[in-house]
Biopython code that builds the backbone (N, CA, C, O; Angstrom):
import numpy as np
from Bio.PDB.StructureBuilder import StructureBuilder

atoms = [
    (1, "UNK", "N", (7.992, -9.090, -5.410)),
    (1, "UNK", "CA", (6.784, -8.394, -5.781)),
    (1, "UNK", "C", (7.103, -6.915, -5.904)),
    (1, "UNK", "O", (7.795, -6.323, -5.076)),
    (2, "UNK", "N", (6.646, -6.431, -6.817)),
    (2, "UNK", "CA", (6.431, -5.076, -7.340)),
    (2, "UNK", "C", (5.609, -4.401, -7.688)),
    (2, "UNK", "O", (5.246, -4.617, -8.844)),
    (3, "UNK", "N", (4.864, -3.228, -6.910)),
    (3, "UNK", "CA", (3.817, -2.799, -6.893)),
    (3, "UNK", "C", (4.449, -1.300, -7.976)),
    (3, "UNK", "O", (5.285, -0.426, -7.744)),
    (4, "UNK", "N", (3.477, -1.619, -9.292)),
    (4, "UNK", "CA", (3.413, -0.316, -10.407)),
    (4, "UNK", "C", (2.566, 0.635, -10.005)),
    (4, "UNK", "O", (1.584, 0.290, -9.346)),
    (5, "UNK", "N", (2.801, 2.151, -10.355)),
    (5, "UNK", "CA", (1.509, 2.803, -10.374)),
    (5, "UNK", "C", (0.766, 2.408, -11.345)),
    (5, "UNK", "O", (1.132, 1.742, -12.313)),
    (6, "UNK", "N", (-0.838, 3.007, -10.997)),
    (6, "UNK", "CA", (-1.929, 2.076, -12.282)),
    (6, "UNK", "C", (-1.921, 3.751, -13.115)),
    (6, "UNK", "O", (-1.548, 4.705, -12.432)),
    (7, "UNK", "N", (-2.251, 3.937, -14.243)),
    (7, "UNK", "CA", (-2.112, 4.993, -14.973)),
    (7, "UNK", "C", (-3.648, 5.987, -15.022)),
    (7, "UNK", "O", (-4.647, 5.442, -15.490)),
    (8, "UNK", "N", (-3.729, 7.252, -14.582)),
    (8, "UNK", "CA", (-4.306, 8.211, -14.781)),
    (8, "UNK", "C", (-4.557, 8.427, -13.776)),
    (8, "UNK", "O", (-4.261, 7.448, -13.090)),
    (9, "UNK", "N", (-5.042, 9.332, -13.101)),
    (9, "UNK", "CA", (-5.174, 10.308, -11.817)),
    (9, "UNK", "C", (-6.522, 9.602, -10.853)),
    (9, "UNK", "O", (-7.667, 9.503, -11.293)),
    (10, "UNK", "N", (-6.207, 9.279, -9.847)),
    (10, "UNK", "CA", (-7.603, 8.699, -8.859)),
    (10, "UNK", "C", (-8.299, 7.606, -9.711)),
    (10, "UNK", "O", (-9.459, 7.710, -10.108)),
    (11, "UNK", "N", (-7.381, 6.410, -9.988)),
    (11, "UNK", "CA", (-7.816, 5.205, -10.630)),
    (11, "UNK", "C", (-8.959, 4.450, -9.694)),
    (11, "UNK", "O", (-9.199, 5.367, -8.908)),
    (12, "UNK", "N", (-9.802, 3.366, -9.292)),
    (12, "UNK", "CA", (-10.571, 3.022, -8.808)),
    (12, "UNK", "C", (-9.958, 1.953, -8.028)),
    (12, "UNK", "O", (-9.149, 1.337, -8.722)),
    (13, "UNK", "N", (-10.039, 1.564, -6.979)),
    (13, "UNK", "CA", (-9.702, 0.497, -6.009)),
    (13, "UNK", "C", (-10.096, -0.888, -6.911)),
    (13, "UNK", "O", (-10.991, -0.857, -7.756)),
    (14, "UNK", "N", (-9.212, -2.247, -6.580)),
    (14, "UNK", "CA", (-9.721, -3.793, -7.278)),
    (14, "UNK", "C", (-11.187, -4.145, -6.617)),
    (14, "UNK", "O", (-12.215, -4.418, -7.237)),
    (15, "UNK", "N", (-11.005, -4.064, -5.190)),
    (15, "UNK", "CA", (-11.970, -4.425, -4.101)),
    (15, "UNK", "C", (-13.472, -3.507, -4.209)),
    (15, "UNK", "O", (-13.803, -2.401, -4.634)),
    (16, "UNK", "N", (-14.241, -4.861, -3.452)),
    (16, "UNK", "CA", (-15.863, -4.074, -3.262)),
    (16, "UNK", "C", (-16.053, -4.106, -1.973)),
    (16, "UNK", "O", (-17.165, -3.737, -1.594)),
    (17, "UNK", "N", (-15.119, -4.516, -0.998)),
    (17, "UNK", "CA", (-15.797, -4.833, -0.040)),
    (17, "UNK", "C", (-15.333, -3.354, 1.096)),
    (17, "UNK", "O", (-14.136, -3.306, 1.383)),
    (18, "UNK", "N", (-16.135, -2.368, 1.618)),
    (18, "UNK", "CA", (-15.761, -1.366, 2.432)),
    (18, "UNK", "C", (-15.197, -1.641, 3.484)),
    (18, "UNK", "O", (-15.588, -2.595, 4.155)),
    (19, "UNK", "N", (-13.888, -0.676, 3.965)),
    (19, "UNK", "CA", (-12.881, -1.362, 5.271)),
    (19, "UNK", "C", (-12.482, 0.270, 5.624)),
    (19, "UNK", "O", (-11.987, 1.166, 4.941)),
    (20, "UNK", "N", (-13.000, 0.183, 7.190)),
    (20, "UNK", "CA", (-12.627, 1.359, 8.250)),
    (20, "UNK", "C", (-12.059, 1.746, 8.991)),
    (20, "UNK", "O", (-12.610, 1.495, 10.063)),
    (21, "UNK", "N", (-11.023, 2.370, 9.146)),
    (21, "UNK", "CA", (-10.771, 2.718, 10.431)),
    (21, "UNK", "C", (-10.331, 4.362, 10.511)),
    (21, "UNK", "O", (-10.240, 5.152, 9.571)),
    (22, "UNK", "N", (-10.113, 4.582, 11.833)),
    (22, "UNK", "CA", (-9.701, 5.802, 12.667)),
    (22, "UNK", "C", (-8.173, 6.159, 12.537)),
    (22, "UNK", "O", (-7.349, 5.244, 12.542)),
    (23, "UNK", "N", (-7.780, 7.468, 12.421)),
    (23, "UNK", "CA", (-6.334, 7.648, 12.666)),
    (23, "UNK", "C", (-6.178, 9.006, 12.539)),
    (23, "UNK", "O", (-6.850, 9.787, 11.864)),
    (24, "UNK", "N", (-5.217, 9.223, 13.260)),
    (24, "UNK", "CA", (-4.569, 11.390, 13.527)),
    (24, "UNK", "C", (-4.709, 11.909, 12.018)),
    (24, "UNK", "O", (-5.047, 11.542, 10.893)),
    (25, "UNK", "N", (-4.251, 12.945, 12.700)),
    (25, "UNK", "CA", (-4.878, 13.874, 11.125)),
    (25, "UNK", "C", (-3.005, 13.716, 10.242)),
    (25, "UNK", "O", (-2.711, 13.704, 9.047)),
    (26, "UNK", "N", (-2.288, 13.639, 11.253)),
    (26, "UNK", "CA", (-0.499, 13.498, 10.477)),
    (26, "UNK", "C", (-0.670, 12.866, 9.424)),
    (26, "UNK", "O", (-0.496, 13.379, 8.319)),
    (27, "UNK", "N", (-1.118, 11.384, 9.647)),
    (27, "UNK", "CA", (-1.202, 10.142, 9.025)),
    (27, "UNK", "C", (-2.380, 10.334, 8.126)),
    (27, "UNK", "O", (-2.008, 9.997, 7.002)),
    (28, "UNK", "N", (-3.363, 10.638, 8.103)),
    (28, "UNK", "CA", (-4.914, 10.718, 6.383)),
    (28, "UNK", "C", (-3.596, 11.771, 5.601)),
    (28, "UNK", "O", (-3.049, 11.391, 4.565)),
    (29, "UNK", "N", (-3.241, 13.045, 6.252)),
    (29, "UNK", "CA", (-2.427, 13.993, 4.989)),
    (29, "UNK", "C", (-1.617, 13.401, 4.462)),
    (29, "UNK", "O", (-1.717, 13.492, 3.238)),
    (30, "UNK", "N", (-0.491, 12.558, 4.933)),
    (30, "UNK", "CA", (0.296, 11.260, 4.712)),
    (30, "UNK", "C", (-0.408, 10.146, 3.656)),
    (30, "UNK", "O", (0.431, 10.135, 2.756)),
    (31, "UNK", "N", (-1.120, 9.513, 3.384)),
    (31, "UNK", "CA", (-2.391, 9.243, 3.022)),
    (31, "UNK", "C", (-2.921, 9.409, 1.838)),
    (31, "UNK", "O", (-3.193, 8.784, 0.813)),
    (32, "UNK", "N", (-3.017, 11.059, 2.577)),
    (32, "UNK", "CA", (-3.626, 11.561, 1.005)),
    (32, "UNK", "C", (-2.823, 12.230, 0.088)),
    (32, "UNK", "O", (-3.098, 12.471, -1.087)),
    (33, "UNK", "N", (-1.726, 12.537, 0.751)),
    (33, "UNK", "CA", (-0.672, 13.049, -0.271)),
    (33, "UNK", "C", (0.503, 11.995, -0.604)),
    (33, "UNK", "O", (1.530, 12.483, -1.075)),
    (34, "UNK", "N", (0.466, 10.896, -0.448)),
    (34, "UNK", "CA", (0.858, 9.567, -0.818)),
    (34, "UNK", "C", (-0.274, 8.979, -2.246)),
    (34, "UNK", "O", (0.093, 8.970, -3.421)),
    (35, "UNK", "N", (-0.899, 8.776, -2.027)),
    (35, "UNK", "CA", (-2.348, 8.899, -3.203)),
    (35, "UNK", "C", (-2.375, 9.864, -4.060)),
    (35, "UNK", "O", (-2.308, 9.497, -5.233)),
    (36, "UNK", "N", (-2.448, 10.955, -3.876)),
    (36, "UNK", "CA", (-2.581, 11.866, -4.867)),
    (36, "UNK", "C", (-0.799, 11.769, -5.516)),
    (36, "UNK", "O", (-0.770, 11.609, -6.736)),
    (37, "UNK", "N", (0.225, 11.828, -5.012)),
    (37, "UNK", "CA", (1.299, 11.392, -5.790)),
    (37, "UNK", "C", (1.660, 10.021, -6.507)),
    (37, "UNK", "O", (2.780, 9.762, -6.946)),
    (38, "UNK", "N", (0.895, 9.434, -6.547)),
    (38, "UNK", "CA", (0.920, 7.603, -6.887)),
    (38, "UNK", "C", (-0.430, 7.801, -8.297)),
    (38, "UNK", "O", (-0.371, 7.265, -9.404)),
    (39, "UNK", "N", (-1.497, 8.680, -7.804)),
    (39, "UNK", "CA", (-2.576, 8.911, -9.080)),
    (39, "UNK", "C", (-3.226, 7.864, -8.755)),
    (39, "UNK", "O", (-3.368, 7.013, -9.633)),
    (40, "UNK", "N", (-3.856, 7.599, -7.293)),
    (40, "UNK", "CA", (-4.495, 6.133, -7.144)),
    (40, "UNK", "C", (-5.294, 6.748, -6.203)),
    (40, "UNK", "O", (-4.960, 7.779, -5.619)),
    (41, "UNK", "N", (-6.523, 6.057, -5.997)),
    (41, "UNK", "CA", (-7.173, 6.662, -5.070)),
    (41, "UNK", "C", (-6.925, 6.071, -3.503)),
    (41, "UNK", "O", (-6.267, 5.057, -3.272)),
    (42, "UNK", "N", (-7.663, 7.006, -2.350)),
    (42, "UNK", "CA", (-6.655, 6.200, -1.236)),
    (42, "UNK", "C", (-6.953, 4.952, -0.987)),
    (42, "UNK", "O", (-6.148, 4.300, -0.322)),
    (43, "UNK", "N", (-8.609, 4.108, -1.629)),
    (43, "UNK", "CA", (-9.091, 2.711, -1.019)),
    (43, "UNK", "C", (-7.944, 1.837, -1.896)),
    (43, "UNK", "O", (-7.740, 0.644, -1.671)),
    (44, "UNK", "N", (-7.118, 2.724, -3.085)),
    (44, "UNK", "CA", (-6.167, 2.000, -3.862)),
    (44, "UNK", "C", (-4.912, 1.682, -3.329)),
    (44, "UNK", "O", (-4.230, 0.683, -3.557)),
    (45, "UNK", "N", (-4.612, 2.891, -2.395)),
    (45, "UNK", "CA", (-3.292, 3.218, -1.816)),
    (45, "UNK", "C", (-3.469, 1.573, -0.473)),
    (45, "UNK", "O", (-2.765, 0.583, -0.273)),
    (46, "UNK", "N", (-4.670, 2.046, 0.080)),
    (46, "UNK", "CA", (-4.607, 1.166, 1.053)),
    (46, "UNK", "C", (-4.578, -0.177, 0.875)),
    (46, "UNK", "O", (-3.935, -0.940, 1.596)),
    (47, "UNK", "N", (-5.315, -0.537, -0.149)),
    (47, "UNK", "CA", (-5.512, -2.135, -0.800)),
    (47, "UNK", "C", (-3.689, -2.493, -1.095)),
    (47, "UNK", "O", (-3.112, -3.392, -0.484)),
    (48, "UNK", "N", (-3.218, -1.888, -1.796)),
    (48, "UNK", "CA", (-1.535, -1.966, -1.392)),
    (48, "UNK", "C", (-0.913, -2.273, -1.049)),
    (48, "UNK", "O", (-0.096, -3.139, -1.364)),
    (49, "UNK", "N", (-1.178, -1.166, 0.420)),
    (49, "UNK", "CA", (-0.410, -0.986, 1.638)),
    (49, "UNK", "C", (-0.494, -2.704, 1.837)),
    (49, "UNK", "O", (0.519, -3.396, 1.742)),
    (50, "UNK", "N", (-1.648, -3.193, 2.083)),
    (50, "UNK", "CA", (-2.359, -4.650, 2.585)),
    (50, "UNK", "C", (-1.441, -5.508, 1.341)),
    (50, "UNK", "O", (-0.572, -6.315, 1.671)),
    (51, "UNK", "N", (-1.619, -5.345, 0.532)),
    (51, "UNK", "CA", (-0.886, -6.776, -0.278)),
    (51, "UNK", "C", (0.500, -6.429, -0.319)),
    (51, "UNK", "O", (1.112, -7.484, -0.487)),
    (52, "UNK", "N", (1.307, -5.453, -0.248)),
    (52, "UNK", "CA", (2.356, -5.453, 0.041)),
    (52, "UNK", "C", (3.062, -6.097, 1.037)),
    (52, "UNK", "O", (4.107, -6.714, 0.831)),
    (53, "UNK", "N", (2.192, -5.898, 2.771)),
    (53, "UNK", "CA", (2.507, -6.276, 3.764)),
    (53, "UNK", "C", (1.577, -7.772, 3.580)),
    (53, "UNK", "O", (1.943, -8.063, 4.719)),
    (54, "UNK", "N", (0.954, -8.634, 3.289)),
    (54, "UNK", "CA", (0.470, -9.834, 3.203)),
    (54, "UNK", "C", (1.056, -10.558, 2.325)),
    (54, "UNK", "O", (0.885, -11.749, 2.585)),
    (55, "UNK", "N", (1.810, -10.347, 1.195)),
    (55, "UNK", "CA", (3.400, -10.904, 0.504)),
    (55, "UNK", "C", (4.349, -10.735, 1.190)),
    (55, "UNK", "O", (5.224, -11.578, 0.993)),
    (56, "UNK", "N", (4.639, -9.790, 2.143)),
    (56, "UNK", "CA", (6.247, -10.215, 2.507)),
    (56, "UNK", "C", (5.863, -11.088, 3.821)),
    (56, "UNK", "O", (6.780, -11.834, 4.166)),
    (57, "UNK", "N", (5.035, -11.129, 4.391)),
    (57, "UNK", "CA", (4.350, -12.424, 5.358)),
    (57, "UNK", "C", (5.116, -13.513, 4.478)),
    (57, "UNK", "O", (6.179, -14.054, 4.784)),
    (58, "UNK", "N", (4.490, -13.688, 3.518)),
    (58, "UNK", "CA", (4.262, -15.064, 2.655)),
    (58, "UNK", "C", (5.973, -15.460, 1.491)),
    (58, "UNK", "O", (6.248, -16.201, 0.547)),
    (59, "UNK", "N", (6.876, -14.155, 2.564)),
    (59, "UNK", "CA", (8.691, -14.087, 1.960)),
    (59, "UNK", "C", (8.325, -13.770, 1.003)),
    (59, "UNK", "O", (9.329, -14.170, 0.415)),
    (60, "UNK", "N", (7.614, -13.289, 0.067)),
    (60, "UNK", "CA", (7.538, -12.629, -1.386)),
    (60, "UNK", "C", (7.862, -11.457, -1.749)),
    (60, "UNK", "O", (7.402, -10.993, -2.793)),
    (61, "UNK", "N", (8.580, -10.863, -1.083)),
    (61, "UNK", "CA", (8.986, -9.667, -1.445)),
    (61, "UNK", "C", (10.396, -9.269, -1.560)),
    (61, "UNK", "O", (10.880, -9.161, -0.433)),
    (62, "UNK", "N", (11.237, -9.010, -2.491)),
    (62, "UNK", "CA", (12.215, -8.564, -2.189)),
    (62, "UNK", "C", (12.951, -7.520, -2.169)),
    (62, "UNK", "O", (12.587, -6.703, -3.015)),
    (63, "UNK", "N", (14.376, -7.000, -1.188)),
    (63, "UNK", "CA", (14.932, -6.213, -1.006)),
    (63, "UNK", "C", (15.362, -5.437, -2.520)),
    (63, "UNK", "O", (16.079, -6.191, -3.177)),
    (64, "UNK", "N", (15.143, -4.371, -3.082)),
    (64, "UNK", "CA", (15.647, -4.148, -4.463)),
    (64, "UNK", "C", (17.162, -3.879, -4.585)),
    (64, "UNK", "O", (17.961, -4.044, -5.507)),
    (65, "UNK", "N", (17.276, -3.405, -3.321)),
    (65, "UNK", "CA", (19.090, -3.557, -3.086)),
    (65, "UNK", "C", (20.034, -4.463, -3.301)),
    (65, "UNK", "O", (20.943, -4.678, -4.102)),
    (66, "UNK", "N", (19.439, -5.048, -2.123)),
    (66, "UNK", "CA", (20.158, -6.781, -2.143)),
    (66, "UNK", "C", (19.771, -7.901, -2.456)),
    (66, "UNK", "O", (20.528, -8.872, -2.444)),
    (67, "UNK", "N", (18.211, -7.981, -2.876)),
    (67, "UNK", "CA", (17.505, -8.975, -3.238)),
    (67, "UNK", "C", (16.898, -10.223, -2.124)),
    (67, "UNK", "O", (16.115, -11.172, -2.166)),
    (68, "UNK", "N", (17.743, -9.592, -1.195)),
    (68, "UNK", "CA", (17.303, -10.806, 0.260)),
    (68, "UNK", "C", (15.933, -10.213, 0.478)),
    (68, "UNK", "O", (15.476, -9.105, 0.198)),
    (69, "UNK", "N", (15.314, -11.478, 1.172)),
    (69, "UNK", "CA", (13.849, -11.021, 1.265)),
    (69, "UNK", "C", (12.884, -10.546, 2.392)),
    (69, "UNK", "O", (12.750, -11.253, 3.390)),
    (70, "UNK", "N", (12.329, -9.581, 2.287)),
    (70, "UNK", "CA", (11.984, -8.797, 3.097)),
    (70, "UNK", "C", (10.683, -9.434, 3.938)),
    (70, "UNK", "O", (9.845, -10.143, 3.380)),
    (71, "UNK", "N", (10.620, -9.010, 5.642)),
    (71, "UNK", "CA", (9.497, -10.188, 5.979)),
    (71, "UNK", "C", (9.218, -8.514, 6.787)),
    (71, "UNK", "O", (10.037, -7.839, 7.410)),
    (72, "UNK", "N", (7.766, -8.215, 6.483)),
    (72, "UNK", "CA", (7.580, -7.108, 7.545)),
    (72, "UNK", "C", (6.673, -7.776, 9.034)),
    (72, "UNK", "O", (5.648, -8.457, 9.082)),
    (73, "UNK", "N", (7.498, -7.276, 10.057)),
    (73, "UNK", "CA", (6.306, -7.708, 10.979)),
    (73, "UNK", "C", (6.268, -6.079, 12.111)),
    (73, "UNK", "O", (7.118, -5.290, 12.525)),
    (74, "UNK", "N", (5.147, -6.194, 12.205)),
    (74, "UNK", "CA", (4.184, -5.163, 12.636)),
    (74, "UNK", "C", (4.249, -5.423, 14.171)),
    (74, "UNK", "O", (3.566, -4.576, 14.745)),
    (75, "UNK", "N", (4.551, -5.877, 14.619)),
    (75, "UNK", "CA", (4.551, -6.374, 15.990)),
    (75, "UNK", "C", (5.123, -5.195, 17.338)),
    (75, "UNK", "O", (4.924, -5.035, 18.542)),
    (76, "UNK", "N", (5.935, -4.554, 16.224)),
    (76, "UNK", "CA", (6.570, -3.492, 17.122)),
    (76, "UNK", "C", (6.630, -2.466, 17.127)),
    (76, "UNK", "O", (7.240, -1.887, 18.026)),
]
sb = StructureBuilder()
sb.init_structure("model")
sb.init_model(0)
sb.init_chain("A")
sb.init_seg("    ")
for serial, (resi, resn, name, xyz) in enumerate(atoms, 1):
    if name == "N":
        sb.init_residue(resn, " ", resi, " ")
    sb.init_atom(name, np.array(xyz, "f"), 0.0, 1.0, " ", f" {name:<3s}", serial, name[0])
structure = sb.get_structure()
């Protein structure tokens, strides 16, 4: 799996459904200057973040290096 940027500046998220949480101020600037360099907005950045890490669950992702496949676990 390969996640493209979508084209033009602060594109609109796929999703309708609103999702919240809390976090330091390091991590939103991180965030938001991850988003604003991608030209996606951040509910875009985050929707992503989520199918990126919910494919390599599911071994779908691979290493672009080596092609072996990448499994992220969050656990630690």
């Amino acid at each position: 799996m390969r996640l493209e940027p979508v084209g033009g500046y602060m594109s609109s998220c796929h999703g309708d459904i609103p999702l919240g949480t809390k976090t330091d101020r390091a991590m939103k600037e991180f965030i938001d200057s991850e988003a604003d360099r991608l030209g996606v907005s951040k509910s875009e950045f985050h929707r992503r973040l989520l199918e990126l890490y919910r494919e390599s669950r599911r071994e779908n992702v691979d290493c672009p290096h080596c092609s072996e496949t990448v499994v992220l676990d969050l656990r630690e």
